[in-house]
C-alpha positions as CSV (number, residue, x, y, z in Angstrom):
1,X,-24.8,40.6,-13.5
2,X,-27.8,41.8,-15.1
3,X,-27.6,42.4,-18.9
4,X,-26.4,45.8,-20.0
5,X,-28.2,47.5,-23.6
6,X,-25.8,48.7,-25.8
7,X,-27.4,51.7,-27.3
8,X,-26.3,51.2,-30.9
9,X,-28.2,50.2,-34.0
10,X,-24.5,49.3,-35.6
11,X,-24.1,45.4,-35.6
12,X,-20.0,46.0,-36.2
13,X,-20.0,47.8,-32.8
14,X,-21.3,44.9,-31.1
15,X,-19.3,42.3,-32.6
16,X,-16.2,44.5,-31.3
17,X,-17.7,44.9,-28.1
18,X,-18.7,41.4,-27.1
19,X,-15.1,39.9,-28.9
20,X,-13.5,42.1,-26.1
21,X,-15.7,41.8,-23.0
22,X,-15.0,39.0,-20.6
23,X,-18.5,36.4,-20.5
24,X,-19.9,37.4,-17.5
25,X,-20.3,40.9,-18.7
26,X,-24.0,40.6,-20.9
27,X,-24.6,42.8,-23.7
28,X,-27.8,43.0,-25.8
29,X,-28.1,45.2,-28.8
30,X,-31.0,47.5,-29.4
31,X,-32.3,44.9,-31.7
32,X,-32.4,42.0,-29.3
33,X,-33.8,44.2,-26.8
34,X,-36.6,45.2,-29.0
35,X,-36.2,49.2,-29.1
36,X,-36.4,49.7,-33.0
37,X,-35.3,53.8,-32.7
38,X,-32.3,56.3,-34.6
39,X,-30.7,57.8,-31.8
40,X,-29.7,61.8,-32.9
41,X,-26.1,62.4,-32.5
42,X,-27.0,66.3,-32.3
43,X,-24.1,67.7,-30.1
44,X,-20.5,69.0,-31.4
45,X,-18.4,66.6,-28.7
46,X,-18.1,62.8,-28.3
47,X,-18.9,63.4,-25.0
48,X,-22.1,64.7,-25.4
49,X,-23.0,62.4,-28.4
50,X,-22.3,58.8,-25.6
51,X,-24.4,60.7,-23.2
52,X,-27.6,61.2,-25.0
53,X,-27.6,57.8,-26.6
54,X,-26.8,55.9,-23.3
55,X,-29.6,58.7,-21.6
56,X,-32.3,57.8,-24.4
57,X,-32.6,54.3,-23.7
58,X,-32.0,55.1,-19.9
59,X,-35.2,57.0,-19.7
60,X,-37.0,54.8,-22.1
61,X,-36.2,51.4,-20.8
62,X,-35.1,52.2,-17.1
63,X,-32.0,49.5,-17.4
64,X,-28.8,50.2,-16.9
65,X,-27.0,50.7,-20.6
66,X,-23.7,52.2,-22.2
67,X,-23.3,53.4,-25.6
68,X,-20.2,54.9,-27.5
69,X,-19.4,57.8,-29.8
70,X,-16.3,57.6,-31.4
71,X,-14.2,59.7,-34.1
72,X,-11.4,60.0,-36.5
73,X,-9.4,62.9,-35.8
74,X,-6.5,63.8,-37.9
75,X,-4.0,66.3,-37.5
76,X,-3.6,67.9,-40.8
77,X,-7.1,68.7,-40.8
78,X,-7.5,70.4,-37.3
79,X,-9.5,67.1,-36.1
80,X,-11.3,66.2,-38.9
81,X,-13.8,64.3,-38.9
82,X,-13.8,64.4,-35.3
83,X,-17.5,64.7,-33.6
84,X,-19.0,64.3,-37.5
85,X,-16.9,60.7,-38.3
86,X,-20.0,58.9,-39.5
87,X,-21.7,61.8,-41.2
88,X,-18.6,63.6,-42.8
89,X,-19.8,63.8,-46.6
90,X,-23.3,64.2,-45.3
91,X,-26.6,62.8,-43.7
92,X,-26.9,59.9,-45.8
93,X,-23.3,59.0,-46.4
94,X,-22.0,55.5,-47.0
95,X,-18.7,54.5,-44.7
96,X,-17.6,54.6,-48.6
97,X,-18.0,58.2,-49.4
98,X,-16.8,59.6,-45.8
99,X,-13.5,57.5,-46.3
100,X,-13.3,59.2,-50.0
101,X,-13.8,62.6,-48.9
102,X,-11.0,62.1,-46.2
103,X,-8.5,60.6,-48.8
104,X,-9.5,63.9,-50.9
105,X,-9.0,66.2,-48.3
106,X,-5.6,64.2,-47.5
107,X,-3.9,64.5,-51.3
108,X,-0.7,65.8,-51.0
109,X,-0.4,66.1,-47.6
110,X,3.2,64.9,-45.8
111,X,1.7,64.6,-41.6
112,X,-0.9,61.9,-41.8
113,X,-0.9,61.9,-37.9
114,X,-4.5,60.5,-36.6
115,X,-6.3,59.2,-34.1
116,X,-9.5,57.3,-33.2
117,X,-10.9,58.4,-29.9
118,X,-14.0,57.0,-28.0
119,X,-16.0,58.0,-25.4
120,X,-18.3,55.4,-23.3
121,X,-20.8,56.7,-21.5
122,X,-23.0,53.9,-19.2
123,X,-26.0,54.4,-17.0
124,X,-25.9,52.4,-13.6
125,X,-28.5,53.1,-11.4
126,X,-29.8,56.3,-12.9
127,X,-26.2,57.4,-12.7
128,X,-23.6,58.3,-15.4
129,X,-20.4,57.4,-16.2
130,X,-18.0,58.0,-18.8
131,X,-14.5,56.6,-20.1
132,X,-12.3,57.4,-23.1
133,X,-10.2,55.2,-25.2
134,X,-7.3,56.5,-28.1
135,X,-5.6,54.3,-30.4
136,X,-2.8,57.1,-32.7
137,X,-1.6,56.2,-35.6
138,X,-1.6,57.5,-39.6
139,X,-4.0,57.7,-42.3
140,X,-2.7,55.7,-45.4
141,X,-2.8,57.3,-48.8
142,X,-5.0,54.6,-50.2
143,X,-7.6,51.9,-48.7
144,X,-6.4,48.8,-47.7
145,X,-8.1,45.6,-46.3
146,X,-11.5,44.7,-46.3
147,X,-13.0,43.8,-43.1
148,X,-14.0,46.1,-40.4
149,X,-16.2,49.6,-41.3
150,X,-15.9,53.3,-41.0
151,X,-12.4,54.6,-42.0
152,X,-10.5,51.3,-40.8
153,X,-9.1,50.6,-44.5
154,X,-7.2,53.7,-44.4
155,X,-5.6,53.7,-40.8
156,X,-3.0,52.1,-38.9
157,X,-2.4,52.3,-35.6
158,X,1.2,53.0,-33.9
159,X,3.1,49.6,-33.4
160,X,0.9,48.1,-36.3
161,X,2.0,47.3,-39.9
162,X,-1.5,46.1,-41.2
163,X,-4.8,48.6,-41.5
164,X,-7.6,47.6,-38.9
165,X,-9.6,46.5,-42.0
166,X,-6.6,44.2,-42.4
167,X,-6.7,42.7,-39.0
168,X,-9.5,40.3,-37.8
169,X,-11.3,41.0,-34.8
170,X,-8.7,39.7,-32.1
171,X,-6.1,42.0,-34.2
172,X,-7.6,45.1,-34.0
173,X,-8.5,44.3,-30.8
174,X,-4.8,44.8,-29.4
175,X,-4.8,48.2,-30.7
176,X,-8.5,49.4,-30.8
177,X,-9.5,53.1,-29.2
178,X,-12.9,50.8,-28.1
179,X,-11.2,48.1,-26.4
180,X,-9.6,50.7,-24.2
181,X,-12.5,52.7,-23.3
182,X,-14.2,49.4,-23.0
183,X,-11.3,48.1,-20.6
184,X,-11.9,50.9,-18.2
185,X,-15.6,50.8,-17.9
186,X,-15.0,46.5,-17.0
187,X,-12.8,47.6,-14.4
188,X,-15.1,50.1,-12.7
189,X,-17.6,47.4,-13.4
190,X,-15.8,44.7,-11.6
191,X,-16.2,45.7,-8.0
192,X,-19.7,46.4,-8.6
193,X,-20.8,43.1,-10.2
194,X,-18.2,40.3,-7.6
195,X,-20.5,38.7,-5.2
């Protein structure tokens, strides 16, 4: 199979990505396929985000590429981050500040019902595609763990007892809203790519 871009710039993303996909699946990063751009995330749905990353570098490179949008959404909050995840205390926010303006916003409150939902969207042959990926779970009152990014010190997903920035890799992977969006695009993938 020819190499698919992953249209992120977020070296964390990748690391997920290629601990979950099987080897014959290639993915190069932006970086390693030498397209040095910030893709906008303009649009107020996931949806919309995963298509005009994956359509960028579509129309710029002509290969066939996938990219992801994914957000936090907790219940208490009406969804919450949601679509703004990586830009919830502003443009130029640190993983640090969004997770302490959630844990603000959470203070006092009893239902800490969340989710983390992804959306995949991958161009094949000029064509696109898109599949979704929800890991539920609660938001903890206080961070906890230090590996992973984004808001994984202060959530754990249902059937867990550890926060994703607890878990290694291979951990989170049994749980993760990405590996099950990225589960359903390698199974529409397989037929495609057997000889």
């Amino acid at each position: 199979m020819k190499k698919l871009i992953f249209a992120t710039n977020n070296q964390h993303k990748v690391d997920e990505i290629r601990a979950a996909l099987k080897s014959e699946h290639g993915v190069i990063s932006l970086k390693e396929a030498g397209i040095n751009i910030n893709i906008p995330e303009p649009h107020d749905t996931l949806e919309d985000n995963a298509k005009e990353k994956s359509f960028t570098i579509y129309r710029l490179t002509g290969n066939d590429c996938f990219s992801e949008d994914t957000g936090l959404e907790v219940v208490a909050l009406n969804g919450e981050p949601g679509v703004k995840s990586a830009r919830y205390a502003g443009d130029e926010c640190s993983f640090e500040k969004n997770v302490e303006k959630l844990l603000d916003k959470m203070t006092g409150v009893v239902n800490r019902e969340a989710q983390f939902r992804t959306v995949i969207s991958l161009f094949l042959d000029g064509k696109e595609y898109q599949f979704e990926g929800i890991c539920k779970g609660q938001v903890t009152p206080e961070k906890r763990g230090s590996d992973g990014f984004g808001y994984d010190p202060v959530f754990i997903p249902d059937g867990g007892v550890c926060t994703f920035a607890e878990m290694n890799i291979q951990e989170k992977n049994k749980f993760s809203h990405r590996r099950k969006a990225l589960d359903k695009m390698i199974a529409f993938l397989q037929p495609i790519t057997q000889p």
